[in-house]
C-alpha positions as CSV (number, residue, x, y, z in Angstrom):
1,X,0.0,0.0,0.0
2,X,2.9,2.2,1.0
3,X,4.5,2.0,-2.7
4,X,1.0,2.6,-4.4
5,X,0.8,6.1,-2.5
6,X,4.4,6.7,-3.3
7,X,3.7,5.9,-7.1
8,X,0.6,8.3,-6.9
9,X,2.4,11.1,-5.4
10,X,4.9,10.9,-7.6
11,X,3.0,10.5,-10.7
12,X,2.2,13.9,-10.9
13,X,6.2,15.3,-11.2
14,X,7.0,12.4,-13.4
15,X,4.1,13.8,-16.0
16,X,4.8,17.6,-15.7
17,X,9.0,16.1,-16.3
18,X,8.4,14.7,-19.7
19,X,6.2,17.6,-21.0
20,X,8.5,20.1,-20.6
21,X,10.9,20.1,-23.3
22,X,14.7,19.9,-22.2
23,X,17.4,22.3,-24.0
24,X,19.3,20.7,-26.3
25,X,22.7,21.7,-27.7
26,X,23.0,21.8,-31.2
27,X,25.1,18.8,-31.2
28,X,22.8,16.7,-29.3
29,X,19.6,18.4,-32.2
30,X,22.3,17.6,-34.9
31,X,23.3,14.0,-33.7
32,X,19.6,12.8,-33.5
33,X,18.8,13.8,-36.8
34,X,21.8,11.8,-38.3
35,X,21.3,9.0,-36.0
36,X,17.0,8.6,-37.3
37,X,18.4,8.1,-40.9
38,X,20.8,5.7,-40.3
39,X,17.9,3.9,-38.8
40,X,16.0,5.0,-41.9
41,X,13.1,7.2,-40.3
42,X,14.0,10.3,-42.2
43,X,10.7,11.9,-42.5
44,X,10.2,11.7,-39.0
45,X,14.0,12.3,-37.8
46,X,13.5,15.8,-39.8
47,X,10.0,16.4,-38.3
48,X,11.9,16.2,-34.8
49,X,14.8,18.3,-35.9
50,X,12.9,21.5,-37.4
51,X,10.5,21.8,-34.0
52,X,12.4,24.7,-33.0
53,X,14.0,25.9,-36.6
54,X,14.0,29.4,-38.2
55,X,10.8,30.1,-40.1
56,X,12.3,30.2,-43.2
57,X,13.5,26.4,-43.0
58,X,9.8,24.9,-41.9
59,X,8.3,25.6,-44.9
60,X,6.4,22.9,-46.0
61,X,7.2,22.9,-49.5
62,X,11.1,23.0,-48.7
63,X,10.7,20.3,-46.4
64,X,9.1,17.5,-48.5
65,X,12.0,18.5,-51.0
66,X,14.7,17.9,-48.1
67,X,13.1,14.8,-47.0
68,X,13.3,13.3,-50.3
69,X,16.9,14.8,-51.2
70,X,17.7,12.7,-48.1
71,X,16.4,9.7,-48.9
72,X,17.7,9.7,-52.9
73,X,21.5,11.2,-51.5
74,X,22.2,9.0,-49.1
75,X,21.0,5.6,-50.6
76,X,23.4,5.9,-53.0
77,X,26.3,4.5,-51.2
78,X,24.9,1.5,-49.8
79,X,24.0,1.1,-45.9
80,X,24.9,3.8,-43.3
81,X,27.6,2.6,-41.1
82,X,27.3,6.1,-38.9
83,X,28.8,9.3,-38.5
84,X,31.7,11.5,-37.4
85,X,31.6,14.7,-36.0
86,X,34.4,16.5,-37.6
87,X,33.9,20.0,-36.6
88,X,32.6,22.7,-34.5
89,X,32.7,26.7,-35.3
90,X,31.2,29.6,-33.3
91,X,30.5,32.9,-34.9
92,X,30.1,34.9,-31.6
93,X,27.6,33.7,-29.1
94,X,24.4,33.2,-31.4
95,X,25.4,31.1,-34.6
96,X,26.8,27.7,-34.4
97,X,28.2,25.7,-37.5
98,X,28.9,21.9,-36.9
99,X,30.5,19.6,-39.8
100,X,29.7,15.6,-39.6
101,X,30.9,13.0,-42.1
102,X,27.7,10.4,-42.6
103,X,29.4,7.2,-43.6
104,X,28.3,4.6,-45.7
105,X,29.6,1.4,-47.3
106,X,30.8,2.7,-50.8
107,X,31.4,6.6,-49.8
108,X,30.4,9.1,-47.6
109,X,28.3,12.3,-47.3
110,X,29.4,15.9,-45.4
111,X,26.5,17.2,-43.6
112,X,26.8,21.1,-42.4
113,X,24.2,22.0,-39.7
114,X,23.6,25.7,-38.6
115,X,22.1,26.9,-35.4
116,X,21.4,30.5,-34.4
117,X,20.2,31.4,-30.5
118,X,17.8,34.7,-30.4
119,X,17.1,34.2,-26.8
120,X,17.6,30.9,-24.8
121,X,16.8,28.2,-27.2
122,X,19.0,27.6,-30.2
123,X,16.8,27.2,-33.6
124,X,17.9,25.1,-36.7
125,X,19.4,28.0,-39.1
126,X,20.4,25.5,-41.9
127,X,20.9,21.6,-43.0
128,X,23.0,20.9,-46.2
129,X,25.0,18.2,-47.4
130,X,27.1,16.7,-50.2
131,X,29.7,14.5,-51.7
132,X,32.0,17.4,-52.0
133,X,35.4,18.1,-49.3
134,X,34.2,21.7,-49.5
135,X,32.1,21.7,-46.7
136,X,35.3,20.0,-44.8
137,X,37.0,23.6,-44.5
């Protein structure tokens, strides 16, 4: 009887605890992302990346374009083995730019992620990627 009460007390805290979101760093935004399409949920890894983007980067119309420049770039080298963060660069306090390496069997893919902070919560400012060492410097 003792536990039930303690479970009913607490069941209150551990509700109001999961609905409020929890600040993440852009690494932790930009790591999920890469990590839902290796597992191949790419529509829904971007739907839980651009929650808190810039309005520029939700539009719809963009997004269904993304989603399926995803899925046609990165089948093309065979199975995702995982990714490698290679770099991060500040620009001030407010803009973030972070450089992975997706890899996969036959090649790999550089992904660029941007983040800009306003205020306290740092929004999605930009996701690109390519074949190309360009996005290395």
């Amino acid at each position: 009887m003792k536990i039930l009460i303690a479970l009913f007390l607490l069941l209150p805290a551990l509700t109001f605890a999961q609905q409020v979101p929890q600040p993440r760093t852009p690494r932790e935004k930009a790591e999920a992302l890469l990590s839902s399409i290796q597992s191949g949920d790419i529509n829904g890894g971007y739907d839980r990346f651009l929650v808190e983007a810039c309005p520029a980067i939700s539009l719809s119309q963009q997004l269904t374009m993304l989603k399926k420049q995803t899925d046609a770039g990165v089948s093309v080298y065979g199975k995702i083995l995982g990714h490698e963060f290679v770099k991060e660069e500040s620009f001030g306090s407010s803009v973030v730019r972070l450089v992975y390496l997706l890899k996969s069997e036959e090649y790999f893919t550089v992904w660029e992620f941007r983040f800009y902070k306003p205020k306290a919560t740092w929004l999605v400012a930009g996701v690109f990627f390519d074949d190309q060492f360009t996005r290395l410097r």
